[in-house]
ZATI-212773 format. One line per field, with one value per residue (C-alpha): residue in one letter; x, y, z; residue number from 1. Coordinates in steps of 0.2 Angstrom, whole numbers. Layout:
// residues N
residuo = c(a  ...);
x = c(X  ...);
y = c(Y  ...);
z = c(Z  ...);
num = c(NUM  ...);
// end
This chain:
// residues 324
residuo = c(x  x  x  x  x  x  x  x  x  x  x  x  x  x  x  x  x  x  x  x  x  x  x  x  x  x  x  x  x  x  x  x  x  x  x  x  x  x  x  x  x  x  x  x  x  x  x  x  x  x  x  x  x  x  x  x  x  x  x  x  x  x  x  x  x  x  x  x  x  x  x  x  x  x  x  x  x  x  x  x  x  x  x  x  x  x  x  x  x  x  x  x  x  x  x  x  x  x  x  x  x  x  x  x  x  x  x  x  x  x  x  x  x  x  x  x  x  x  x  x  x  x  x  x  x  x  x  x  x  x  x  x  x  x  x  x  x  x  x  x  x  x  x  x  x  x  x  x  x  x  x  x  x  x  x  x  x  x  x  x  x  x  x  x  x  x  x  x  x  x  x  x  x  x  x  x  x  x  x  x  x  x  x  x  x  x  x  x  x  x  x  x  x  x  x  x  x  x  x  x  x  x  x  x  x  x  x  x  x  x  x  x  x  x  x  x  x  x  x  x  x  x  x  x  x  x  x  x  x  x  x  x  x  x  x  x  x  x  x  x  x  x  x  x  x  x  x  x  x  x  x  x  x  x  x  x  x  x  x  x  x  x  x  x  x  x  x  x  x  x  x  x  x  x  x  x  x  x  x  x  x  x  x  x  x  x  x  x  x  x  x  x  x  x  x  x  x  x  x  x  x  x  x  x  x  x  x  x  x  x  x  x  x  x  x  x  x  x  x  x  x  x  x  x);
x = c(426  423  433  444  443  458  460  479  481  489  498  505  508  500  486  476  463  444  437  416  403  392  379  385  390  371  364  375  369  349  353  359  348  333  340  342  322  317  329  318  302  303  308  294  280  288  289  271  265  273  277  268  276  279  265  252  256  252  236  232  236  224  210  211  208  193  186  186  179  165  161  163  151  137  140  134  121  113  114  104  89  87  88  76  64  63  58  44  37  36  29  15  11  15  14  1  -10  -13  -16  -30  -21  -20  -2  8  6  19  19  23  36  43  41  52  69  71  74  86  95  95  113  120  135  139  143  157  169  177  167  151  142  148  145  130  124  129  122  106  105  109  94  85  87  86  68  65  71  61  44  48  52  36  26  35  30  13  12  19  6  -6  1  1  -19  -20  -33  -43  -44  -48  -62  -66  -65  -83  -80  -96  -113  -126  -140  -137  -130  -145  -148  -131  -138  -151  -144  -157  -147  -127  -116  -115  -128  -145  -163  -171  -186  -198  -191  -185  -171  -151  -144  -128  -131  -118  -123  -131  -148  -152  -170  -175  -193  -200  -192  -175  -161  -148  -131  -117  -103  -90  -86  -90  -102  -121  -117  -135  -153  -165  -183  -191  -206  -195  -177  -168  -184  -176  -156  -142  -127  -110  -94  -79  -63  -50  -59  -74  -93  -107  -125  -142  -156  -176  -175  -191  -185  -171  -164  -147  -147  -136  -118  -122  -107  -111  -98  -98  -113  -125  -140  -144  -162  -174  -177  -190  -202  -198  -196  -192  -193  -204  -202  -194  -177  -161  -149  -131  -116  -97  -91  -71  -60  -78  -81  -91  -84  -92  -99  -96  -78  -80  -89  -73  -76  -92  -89  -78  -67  -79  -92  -85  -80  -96  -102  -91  -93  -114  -108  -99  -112  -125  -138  -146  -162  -178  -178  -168);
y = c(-230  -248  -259  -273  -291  -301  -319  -331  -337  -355  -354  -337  -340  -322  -313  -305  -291  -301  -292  -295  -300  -288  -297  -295  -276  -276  -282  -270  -257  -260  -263  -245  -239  -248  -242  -226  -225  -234  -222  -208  -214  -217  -200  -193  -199  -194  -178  -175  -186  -174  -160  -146  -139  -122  -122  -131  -121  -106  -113  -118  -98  -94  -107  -99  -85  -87  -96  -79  -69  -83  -80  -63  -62  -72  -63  -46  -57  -59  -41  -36  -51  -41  -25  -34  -40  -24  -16  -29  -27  -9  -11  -22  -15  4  9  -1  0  19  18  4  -9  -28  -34  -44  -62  -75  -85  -71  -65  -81  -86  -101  -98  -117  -134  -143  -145  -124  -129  -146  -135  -131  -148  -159  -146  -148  -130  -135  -134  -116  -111  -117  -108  -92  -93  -98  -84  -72  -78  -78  -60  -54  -61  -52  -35  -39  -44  -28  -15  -19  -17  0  5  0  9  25  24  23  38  48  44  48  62  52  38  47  54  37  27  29  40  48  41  39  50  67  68  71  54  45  41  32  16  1  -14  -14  -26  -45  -57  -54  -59  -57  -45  -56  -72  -73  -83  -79  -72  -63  -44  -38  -20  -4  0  19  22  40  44  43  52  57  60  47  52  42  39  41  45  32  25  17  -1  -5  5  -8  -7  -24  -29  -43  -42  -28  -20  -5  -5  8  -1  10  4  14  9  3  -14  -2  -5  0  -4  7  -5  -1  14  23  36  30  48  40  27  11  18  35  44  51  64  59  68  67  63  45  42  43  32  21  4  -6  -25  -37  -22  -18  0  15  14  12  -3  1  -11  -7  -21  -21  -35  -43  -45  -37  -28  -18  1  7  11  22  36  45  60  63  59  67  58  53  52  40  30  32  22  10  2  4  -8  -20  -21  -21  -38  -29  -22  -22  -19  -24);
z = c(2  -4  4  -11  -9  -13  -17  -15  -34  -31  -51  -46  -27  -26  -19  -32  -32  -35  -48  -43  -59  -68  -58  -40  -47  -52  -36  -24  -35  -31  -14  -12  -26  -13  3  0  -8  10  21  10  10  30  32  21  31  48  39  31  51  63  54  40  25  23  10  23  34  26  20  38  42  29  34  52  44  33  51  59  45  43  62  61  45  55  69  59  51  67  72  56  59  76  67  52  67  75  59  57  75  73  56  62  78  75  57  52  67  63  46  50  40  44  51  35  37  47  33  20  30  35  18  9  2  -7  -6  5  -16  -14  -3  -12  -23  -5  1  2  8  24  30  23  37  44  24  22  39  33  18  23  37  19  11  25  28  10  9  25  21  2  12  22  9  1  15  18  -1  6  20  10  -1  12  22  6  6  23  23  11  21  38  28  25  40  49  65  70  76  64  71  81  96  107  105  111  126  118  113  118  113  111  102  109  115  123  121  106  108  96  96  116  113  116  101  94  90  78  80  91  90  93  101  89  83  69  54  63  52  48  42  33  47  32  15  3  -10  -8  -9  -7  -5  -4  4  13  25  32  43  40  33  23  22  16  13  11  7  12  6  14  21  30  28  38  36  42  42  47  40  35  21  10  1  -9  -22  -26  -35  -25  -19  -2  12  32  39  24  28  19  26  41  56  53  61  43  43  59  72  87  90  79  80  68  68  65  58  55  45  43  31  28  48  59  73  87  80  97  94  80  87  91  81  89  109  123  131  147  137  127  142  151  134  134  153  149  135  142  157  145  144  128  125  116  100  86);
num = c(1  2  3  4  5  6  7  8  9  10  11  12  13  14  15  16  17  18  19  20  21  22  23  24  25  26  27  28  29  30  31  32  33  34  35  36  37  38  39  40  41  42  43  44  45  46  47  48  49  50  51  52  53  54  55  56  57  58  59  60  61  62  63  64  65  66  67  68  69  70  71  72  73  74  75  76  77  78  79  80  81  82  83  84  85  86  87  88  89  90  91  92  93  94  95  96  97  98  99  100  101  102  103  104  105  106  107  108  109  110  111  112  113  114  115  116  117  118  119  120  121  122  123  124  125  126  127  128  129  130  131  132  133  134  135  136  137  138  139  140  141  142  143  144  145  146  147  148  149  150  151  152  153  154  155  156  157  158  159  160  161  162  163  164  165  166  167  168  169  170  171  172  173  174  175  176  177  178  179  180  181  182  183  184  185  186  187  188  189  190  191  192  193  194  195  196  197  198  199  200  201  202  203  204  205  206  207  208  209  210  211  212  213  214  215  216  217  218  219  220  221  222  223  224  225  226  227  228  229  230  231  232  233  234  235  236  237  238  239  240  241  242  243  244  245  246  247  248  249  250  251  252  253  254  255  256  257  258  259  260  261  262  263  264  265  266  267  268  269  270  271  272  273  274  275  276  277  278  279  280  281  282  283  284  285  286  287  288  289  290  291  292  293  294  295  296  297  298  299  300  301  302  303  304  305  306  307  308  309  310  311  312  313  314  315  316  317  318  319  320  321  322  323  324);
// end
C-alpha cells in the first residue's frame, strides 16, 4: 500500500495530505511500468539460458530421435553395399567367368552420381552433414544395384544362348588327333626358322603331311578365304560370335568360301606348304575381344585330362620350333 505524504500548512496550523502532480504521478508510473519490464526481461533470459521450454524440449526429444534413425538407416545402407559388392564379385568372377564374358568395367560401376551442386538443397541445416552422407551412400547404391541388374539381364540372356555359344566357342584341335603330339612350335617367343631372329609366336604350328584335313574348331562363319604366295600363304578366317576368332593359315586346299556358315568339325581345308613356311604344316590362332591368346587352351573337347597337362608343361618348357 502507498505510503501518504503530508505537509504542516502554516495559514491553517494543520497538517495536510500532499496531493503529488500529474507529473510526478506520471514518472512513478514508468518507473514501475520499467521495473517490472526489467524484472521480466532478466528472468527471460535466465530462462531461455538455463533452462528449455516444454516445446524445445520436445523438439530436442524428436531431434534425438531422427539422430538414431539417421544412424540406423546408414547403418542398413552399409549392410546392403556389402550385400551389393558381393553381388558384383560373384558376378565378375563366377557368372561371367563361365559364360566366357569380360568382367563389367570399374568405371561403369563406380560410375558418377553428380556434382558437388547434386547436394546444395541439402545444406544449411544444422544435420547437413549426417544428411548429406546418407543420401549420397542411397545414390550410390541405386546406381550399383542399376549397373548390376543390367549386367544380370546380360548374363541371362547369355545363359539362355548357352548351348549356342558352347557350340561356338572353339574347343577342339584343328587336325585329328593322331597329330596332337605333333606341335613343332607353341605360343610365345622363339627363333624364327627363316629369319633367325627372336620373335613373338601368337599361335601352334601342327607338323601334318601334305593334304591332312583341317576342321573348324567351332561353329561360325568364313570371315575370310583367301590364297597368297607370301606370309600366311593361304588363310581361313572364322569368326564365332561372342568375341571368338581363329585363323588356319598355309593351307594348301581351301573347301569354304567368305560369308560360308560352317559346324565344329567341318572340314575347312588341307594342310599345306603355302606362303612364308619351311615345311608342311598348319598354323593355328584363337583370337578373343580382338587379342590374341594362346590356342593351347582350347582343346578341351578334344584331350584327356593328362593329356591335356602333359601339353601344357611341353608348352611352357617349350623354346619353339622350326617351322612357322
Amino acid at each position: 500500500m502507498a505510503k501518504n505524504l503530508y505537509f504542516f500548512n502554516r495559514k491553517t496550523l494543520q497538517y495536510e495530505k500532499l496531493k503529488p502532480s500529474i507529473k510526478n504521478r506520471l514518472l512513478r508510473v514508468l518507473s514501475t511500468v520499467f521495473t517490472g519490464i526489467l524484472f521480466s526481461g532478466v528472468v527471460l533470459i535466465i530462462a531461455y539460458s538455463f533452462f528449455s521450454s516444454p516445446k524445445e524440449m520436445m523438439q530436442e526429444r524428436e531431434l534425438q530421435q531422427y539422430k538414431l534413425q539417421y544412424n540406423a538407416l546408414s547403418t542398413r545402407l552399409e549392410s546392403l553395399e556389402d550385400v551389393a559388392e558381393n553381388l558384383q564379385d560373384r558376378d565378375d568372377n563366377i557368372y561371367r567367368i563361365i559364360f566366357e564374358a569380360e568382367p563389367v568395367p570399374g568405371e561403369i560401376r563406380q560410375g558418377g552420381i553428380g556434382g558437388s551442386d547434386r547436394y546444395a538443397r541439402l545444406k544449411g541445416y544444422k544435420n547437413s552433414e549426417l544428411i548429406i552422407k546418407t543420401t549420397q551412400k542411397m545414390d550410390e547404391l541405386s546406381n550399383k544395384l542399376y549397373v548390376q541388374s543390367h549386367s544380370y539381364d546380360e548374363v541371362f540372356d547369355m545363359a539362355k544362348n548357352l548351348d549356342q555359344m558352347t557350340a561356338c566357342i572353339p574347343a577342339i584341335q584343328p587336325i585329328h588327333d593322331k597329330y596332337k603330339r605333333r606341335i613343332s612350335s607353341f605360343y610365345g617367343y622363339r627363333i624364327h626358322p627363316i629369319y633367325k631372329r627372336r620373335v613373338f609366336h601368337d599361335g601352334l604350328d601342327f607338323s601334318a603331311p601334305m593334304g591332312t584335313e583341317i576342321y573348324a574348331t567351332g561353329d561360325g562363319v568364313v570371315e575370310k578365304s583367301s590364297r597368297s604366295s607370301y606370309g600366311y600363304g593361304n588363310v581361313i578366317t572364322i569368326n564365332h560370335g561372342y568375341g571368338y576368332k581363329t585363323v588356319y593359315a598355309h593351307l594348301k586346299d581351301i573347301n569354304v568360301r567368305r560369308g560360308q556358315k560352317v559346324k565344329r568339325g567341318q572340314v575347312i581345308g588341307t594342310v599345306g606348304n603355302s606362303g612364308l613356311s619351311t615345311a608342311p604344316h598348319l598354323h593355328y590362332e584363337v583370337i578373343r575381344n580382338n587379342r590374341k591368346v594362346n590356342p593351347i587352351y582350347y582343346f578341351f573337347n578334344d584331350l584327356k585330362p593328362e593329356d591335356y597337362e602333359k601339353i601344357i608343361n611341353v608348352a611352357k618348357n617349350s623354346a619353339g620350333g622350326s617351322s612357322l
